[in-house]
C-alpha positions in Angstrom: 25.1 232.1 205.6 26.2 229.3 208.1 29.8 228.2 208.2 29.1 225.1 210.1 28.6 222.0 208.3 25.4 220.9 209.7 23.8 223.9 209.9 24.2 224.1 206.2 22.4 220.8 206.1 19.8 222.5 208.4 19.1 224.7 205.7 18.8 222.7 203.0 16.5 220.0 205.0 14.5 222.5 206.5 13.7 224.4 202.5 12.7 220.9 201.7 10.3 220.4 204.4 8.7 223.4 203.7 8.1 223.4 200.2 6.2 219.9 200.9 4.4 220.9 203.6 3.2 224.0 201.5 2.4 221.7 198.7 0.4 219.7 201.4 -1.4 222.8 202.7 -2.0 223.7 199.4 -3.8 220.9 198.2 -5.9 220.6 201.6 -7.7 224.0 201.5 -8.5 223.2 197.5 -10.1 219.5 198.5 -11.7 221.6 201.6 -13.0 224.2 199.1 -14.3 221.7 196.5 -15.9 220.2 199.2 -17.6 223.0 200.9 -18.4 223.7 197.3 -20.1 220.3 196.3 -22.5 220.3 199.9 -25.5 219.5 198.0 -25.0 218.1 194.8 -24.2 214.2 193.8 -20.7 214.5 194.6 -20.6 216.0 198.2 -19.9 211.9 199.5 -16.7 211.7 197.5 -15.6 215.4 198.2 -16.0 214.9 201.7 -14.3 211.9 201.9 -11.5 212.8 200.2 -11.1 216.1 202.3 -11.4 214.1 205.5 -8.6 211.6 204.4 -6.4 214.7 203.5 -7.1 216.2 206.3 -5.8 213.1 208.4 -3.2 212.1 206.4 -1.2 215.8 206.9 -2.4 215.5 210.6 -0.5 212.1 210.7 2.7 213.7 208.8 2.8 216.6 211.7 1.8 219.0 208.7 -0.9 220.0 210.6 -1.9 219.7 214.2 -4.3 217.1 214.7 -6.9 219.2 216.9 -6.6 221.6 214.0 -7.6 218.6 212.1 -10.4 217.6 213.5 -12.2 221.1 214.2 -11.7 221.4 210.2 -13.3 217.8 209.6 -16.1 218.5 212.0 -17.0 221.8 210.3 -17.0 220.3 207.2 -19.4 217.8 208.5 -21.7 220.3 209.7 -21.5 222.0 206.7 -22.6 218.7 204.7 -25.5 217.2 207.4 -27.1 220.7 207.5 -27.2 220.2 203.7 -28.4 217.0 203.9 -31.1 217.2 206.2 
């Protein structure tokens, strides 16, 4: 354990970031799996759009890097125009 004072801080602010950006993380890959999951049926539009607006939201909040972002939104994009067409 730290004896300095701001290190202890360090601690404590870096267990907080981390357990929010795991929550983050968390919540992409199911809104990417749902979906994946809905390429084809009536409610591919609204999963995709949701996934894409996660997806840039935790790019936006450093959660994520953003060229991780968009090689993630352009897959699912594939995914859901080869279904399409």
């Amino acid at each position: 354990m730290a004896n300095i004072k701001s290190q202890k801080k360090r601690i404590l602010t870096n267990a907080k970031r981390a357990e929010r950006n795991k929550a983050v993380k968390s919540e992409l890959k199911t809104r990417v799996k749902s979906a994946t999951r809905s390429v084809g049926t009536e409610t591919q539009d609204d999963d995709v759009k949701a996934a894409i607006k996660r997806l840039d939201k935790a790019a936006a909040k450093g959660v994520i890097h953003p060229n991780q972002a968009a090689r993630r939104k352009s897959r699912l994009m594939a995914k859901a125009n080869s279904a399409a067409s």
